[in-house]
Backbone bond lengths (Angstrom), bond angles and torsions (degrees), N, CA, C in turn:
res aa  C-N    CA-C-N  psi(-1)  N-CA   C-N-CA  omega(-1)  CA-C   N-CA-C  phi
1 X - - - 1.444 - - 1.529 108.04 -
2 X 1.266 99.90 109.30 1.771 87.86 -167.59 1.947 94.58 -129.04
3 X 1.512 102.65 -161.52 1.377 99.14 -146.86 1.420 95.19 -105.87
4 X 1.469 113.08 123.36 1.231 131.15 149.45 1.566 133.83 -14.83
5 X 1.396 123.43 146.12 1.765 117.91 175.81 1.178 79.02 -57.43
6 X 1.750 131.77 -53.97 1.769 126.13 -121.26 1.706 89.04 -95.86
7 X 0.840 134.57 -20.56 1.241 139.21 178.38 1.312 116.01 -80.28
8 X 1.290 132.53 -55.01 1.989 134.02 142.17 1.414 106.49 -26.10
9 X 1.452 133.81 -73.10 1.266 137.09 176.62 1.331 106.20 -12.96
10 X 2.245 106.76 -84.36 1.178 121.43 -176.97 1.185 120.70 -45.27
11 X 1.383 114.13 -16.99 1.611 103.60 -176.96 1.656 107.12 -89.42
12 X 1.486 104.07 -37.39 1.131 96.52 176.70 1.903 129.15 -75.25
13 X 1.398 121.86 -9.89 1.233 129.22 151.83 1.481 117.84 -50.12
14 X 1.312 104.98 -63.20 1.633 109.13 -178.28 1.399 105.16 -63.75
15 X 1.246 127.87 -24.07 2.010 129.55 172.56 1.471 88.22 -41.43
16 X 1.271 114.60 -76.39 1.509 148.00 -128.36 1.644 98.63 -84.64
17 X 1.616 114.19 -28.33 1.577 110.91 176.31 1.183 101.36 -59.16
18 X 1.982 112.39 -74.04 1.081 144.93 -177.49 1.879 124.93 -36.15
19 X 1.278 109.84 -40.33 1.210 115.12 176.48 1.741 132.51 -104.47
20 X 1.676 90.29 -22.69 1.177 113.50 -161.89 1.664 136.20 65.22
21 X 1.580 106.37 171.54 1.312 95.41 176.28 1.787 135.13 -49.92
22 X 1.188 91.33 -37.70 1.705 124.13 -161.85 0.933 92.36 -64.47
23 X 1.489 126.38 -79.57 1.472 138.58 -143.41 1.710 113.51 -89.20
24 X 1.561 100.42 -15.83 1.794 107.77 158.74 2.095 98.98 -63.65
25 X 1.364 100.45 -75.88 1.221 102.72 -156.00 1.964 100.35 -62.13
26 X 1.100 129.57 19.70 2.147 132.03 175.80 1.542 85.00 -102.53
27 X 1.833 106.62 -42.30 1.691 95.64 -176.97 1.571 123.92 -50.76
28 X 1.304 103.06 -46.04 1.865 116.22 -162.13 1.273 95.53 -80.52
29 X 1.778 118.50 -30.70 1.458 104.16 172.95 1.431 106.10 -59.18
30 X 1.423 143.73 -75.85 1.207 156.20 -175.53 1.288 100.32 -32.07
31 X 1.231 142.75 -25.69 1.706 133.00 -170.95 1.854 98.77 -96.66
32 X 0.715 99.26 -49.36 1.651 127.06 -175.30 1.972 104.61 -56.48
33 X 1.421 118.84 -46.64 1.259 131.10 135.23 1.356 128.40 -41.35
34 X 1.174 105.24 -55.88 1.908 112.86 173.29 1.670 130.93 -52.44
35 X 1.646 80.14 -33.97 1.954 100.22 -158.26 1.732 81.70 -84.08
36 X 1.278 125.18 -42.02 1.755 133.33 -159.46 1.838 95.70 -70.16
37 X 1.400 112.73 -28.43 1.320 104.59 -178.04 1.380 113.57 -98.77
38 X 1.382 129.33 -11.34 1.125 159.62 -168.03 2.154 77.63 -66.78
39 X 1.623 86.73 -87.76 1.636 103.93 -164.07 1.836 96.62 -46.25
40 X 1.107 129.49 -48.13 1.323 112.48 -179.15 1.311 131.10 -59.13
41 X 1.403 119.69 -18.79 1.343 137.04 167.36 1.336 108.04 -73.00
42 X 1.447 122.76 -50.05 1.164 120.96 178.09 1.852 119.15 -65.78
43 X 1.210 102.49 -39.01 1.449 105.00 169.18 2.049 108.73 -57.74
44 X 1.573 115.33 -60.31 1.047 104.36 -179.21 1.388 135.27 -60.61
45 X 1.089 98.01 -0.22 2.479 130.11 -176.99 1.932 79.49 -96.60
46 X 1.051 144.24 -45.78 1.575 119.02 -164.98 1.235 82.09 -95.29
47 X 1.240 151.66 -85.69 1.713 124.30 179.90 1.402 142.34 17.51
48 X 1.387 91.97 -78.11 1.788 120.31 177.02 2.035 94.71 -60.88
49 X 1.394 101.72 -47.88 1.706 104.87 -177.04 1.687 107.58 -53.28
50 X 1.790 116.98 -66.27 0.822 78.54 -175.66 1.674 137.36 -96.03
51 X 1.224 107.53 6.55 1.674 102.94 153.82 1.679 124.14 -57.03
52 X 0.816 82.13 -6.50 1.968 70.03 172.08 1.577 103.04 -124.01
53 X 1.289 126.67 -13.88 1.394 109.62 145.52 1.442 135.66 -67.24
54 X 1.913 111.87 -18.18 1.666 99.13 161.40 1.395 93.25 -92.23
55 X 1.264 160.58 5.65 1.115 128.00 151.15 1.415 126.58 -77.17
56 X 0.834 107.71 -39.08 2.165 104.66 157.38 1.674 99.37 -48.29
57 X 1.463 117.54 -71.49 1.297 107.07 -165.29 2.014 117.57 -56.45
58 X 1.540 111.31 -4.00 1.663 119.67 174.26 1.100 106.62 -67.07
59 X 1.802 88.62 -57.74 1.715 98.72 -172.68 1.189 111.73 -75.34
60 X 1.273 163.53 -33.39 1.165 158.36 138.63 1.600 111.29 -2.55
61 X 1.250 97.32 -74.81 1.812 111.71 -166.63 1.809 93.40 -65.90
62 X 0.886 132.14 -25.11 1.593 119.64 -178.02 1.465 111.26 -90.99
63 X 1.355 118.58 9.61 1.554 131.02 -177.81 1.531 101.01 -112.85
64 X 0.911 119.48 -28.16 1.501 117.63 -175.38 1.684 113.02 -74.86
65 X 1.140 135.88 163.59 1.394 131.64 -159.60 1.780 85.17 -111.42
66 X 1.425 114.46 147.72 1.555 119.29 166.51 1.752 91.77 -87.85
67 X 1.244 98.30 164.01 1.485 119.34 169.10 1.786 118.33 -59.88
68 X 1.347 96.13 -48.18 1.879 93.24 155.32 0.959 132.64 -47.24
69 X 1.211 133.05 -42.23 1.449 152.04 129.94 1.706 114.65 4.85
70 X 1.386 79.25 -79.03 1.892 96.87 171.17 1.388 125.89 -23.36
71 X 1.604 70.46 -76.83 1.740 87.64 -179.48 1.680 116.59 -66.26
72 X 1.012 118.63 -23.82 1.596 116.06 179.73 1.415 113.34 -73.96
73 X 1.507 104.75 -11.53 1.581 108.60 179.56 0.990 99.75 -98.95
74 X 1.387 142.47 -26.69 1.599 136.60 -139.07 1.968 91.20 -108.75
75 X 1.430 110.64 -8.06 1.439 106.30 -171.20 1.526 90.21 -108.45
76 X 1.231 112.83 -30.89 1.713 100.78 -175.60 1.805 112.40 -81.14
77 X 1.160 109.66 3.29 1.859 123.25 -168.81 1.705 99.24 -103.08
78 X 1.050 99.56 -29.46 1.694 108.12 -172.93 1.348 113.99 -109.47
């Protein structure tokens, strides 16, 4: 049992008694504002993410031994 054209209508008349023109359309501004800062936060959160995933992956690779390495140890041990 779901909702009617004539039933959407009525709801939306009584929106429009009750709140009016004005203060419907300050609402959608204010959400419409929200959602725009919403996505900018979220953009600056994958940012911050991935800069500190190439810095793990910097520091990582400068912890690891090169293969020259190896061998310069494996001739000075023997």
């Amino acid at each position: 049992m779901g909702l009617s054209v004539w039933q959407i209508l009525i709801i939306a008349v009584v929106a429009i008694l009750l709140f009016g023109r004005g203060r419907i359309s300050d609402l959608m501004g204010d959400v419409a504002k929200g959602i725009k800062s919403f996505k900018k936060g979220m953009a600056e959160d994958d940012d911050e993410d991935t800069k500190s995933v190439n810095k793990t992956i910097d520091h990582q690779a400068s912890d690891t031994v090169s293969p020259k390495q190896t061998e310069d140890q494996s001739k000075t041990a023997g």
